[in-house]
C-alpha positions as CSV (number, residue, x, y, z in Angstrom):
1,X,-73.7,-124.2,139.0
2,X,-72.6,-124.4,142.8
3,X,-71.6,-128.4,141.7
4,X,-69.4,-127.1,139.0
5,X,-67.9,-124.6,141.2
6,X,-66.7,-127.5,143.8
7,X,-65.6,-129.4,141.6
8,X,-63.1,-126.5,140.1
9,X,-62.5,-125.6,143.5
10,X,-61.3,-129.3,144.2
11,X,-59.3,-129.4,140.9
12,X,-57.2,-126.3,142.0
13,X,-57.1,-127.6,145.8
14,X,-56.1,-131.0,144.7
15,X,-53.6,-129.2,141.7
16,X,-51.7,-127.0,144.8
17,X,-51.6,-130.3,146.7
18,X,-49.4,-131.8,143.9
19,X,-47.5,-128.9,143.1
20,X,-47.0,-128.0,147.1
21,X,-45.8,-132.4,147.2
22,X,-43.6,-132.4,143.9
23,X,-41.9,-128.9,145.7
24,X,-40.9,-130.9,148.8
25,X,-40.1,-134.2,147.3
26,X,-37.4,-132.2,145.0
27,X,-36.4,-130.1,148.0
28,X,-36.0,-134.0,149.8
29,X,-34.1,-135.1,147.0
30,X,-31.7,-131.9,146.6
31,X,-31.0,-132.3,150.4
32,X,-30.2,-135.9,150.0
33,X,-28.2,-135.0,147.0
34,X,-26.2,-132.5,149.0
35,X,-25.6,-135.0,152.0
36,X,-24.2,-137.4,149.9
37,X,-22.0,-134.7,148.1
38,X,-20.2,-134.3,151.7
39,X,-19.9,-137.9,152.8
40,X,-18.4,-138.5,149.6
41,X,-16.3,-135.8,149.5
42,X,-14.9,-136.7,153.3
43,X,-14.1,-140.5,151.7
44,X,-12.0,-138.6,148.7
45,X,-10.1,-136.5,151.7
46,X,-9.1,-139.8,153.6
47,X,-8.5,-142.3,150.8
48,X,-5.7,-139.2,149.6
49,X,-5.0,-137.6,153.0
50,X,-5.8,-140.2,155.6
51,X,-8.1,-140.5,157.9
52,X,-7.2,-138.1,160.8
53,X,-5.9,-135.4,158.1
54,X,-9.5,-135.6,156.6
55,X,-11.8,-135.7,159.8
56,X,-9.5,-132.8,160.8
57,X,-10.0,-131.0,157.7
58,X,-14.0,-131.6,157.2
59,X,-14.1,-129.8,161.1
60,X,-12.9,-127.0,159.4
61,X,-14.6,-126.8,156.1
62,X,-17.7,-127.8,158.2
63,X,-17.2,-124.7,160.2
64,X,-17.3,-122.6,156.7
65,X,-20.6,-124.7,155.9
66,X,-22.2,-123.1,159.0
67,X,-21.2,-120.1,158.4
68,X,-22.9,-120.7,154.4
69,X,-25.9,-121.8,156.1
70,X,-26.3,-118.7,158.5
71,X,-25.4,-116.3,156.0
72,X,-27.5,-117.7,153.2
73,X,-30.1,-120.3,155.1
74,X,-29.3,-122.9,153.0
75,X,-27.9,-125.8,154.5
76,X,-24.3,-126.6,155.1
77,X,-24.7,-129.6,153.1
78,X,-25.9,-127.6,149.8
79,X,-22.3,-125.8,150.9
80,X,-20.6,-129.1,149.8
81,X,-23.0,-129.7,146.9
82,X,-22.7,-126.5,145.0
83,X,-19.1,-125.9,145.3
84,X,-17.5,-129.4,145.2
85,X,-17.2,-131.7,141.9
86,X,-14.9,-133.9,142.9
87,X,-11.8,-134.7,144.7
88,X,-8.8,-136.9,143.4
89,X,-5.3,-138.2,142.9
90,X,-3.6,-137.0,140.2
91,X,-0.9,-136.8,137.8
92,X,0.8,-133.3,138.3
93,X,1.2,-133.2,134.1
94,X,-2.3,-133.7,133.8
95,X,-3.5,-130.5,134.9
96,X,-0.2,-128.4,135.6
97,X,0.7,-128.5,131.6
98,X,2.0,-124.8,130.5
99,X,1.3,-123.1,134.5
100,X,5.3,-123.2,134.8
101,X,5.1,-123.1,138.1
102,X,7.1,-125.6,140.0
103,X,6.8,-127.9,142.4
104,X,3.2,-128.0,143.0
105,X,1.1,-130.0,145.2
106,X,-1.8,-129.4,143.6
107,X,-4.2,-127.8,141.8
108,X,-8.4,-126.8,141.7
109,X,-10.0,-126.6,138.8
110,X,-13.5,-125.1,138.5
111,X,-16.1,-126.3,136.3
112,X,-17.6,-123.6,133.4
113,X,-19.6,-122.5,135.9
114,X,-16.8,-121.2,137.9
115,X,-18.1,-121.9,141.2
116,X,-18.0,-126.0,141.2
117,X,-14.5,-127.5,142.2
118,X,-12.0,-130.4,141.4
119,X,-9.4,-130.5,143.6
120,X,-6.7,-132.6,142.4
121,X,-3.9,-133.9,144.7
122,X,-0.1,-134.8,143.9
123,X,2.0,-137.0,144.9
124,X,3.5,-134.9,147.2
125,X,0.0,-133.3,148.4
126,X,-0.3,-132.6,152.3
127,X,-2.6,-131.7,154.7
128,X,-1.5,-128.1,153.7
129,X,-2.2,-128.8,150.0
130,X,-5.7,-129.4,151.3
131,X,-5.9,-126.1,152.6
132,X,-4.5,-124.0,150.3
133,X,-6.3,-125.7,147.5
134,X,-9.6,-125.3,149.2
135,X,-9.0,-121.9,150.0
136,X,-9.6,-121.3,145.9
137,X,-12.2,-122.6,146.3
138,X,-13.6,-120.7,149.9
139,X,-12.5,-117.1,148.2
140,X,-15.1,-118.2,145.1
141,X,-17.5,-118.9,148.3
142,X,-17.3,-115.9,149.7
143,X,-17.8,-114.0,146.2
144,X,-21.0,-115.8,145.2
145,X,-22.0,-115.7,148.5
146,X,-21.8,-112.0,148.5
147,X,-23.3,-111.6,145.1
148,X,-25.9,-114.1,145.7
149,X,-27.4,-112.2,149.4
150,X,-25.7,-109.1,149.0
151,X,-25.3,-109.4,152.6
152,X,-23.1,-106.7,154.4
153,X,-20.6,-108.0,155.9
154,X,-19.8,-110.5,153.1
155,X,-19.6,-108.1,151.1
156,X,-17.2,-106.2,153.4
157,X,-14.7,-109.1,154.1
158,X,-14.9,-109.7,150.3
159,X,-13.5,-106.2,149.6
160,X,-11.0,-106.3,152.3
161,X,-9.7,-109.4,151.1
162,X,-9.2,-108.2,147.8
163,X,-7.6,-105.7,149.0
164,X,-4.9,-106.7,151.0
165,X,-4.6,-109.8,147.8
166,X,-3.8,-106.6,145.6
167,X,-6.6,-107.1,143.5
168,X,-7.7,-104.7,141.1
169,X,-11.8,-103.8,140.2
170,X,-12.5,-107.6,141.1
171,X,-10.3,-109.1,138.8
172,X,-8.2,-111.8,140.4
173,X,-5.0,-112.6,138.9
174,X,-2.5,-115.9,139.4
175,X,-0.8,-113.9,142.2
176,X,-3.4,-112.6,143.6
177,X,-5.0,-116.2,144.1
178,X,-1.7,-117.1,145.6
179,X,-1.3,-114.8,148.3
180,X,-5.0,-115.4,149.3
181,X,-4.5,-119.0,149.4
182,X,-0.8,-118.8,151.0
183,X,-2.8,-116.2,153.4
184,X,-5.5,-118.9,154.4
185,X,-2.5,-121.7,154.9
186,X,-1.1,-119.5,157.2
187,X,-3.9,-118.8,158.9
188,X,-5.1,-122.0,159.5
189,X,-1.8,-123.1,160.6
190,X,-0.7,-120.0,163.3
191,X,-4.0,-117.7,163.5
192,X,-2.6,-115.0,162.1
């Protein structure tokens, strides 16, 4: 009987051995995954933007990552990896079709999901495009982020955001997204 016992008790040991190992080799993988999602992302930035327009962007989307990683404690490379699809060049016609808004430099389109991004850059796309395009995707951020932790002060900024953006019981409109993302341009550009 106390043979039989071991031997379960060295089945179960050696089954939480496995299960502990298979946990940290997909948490290795996901991390890798995530990494890769960033570097790849900073490539897309300079073969669009340049070089220098993309290292100077990344410092500041990086500096949003840390702040994901302190308020959620995952890393700032899952940041890149849970929000970002893709980034490319692209034909304004493509995905501007019936918006009737003109002269656009760009556009983000979010997966079904509504949280993953393609940010897709014009011909006449900027460093500024870049900014205001992200910052779509940054006000999604700070909404899942908010929902996901339910920290505090997420949740604060969130609702003073919306506020000042005019929007109504959490529903964002067109214009609302606008003036956020005009807001963050201008921001970025003269700290106010």
């Amino acid at each position: 009987v106390a043979y039989r016992i071991a031997q379960e008790t060295q089945a179960e040991t050696i089954a939480q051995a496995k299960t502990e190992a298979d946990l940290a080799t997909a948490d290795a993988e996901r991390r890798a995954d995530a990494v890769t999602t960033r570097v790849l992302l900073k490539e897309q930035f300079a073969g669009i933007f340049g070089e220098e327009q993309a290292q100077t962007y990344m410092e500041l989307s990086d500096t949003i990552a840390q702040w994901y990683e302190r308020t959620t404690g995952e890393s700032a490379d899952e940041f890149y990896s849970r929000y970002y699809e893709d980034v490319k060049r692209s034909a304004e016609a493509d995905v501007t079709e019936g918006l009737g808004q003109p002269d656009i430099k760009g556009a983000v389109v979010f997966n079904a999901d509504g949280i993953r991004a393609t940010i897709h850059a014009f011909e006449s796309a900027d460093f500024s495009t870049l900014v205001h395009e992200n910052a779509h995707v940054f006000r999604r951020v700070l909404k899942d982020v908010a929902e996901r932790t339910g920290n505090t002060q997420t949740i604060k900024d969130l609702a003073t955001i919306e506020e000042w953006a005019g929007v109504k019981d959490g529903n964002w409109t067109v214009g609302a997204e606008e003036k956020f993302a005009r807001g963050f341009e201008k921001y970025i550009a003269t700290g106010e």
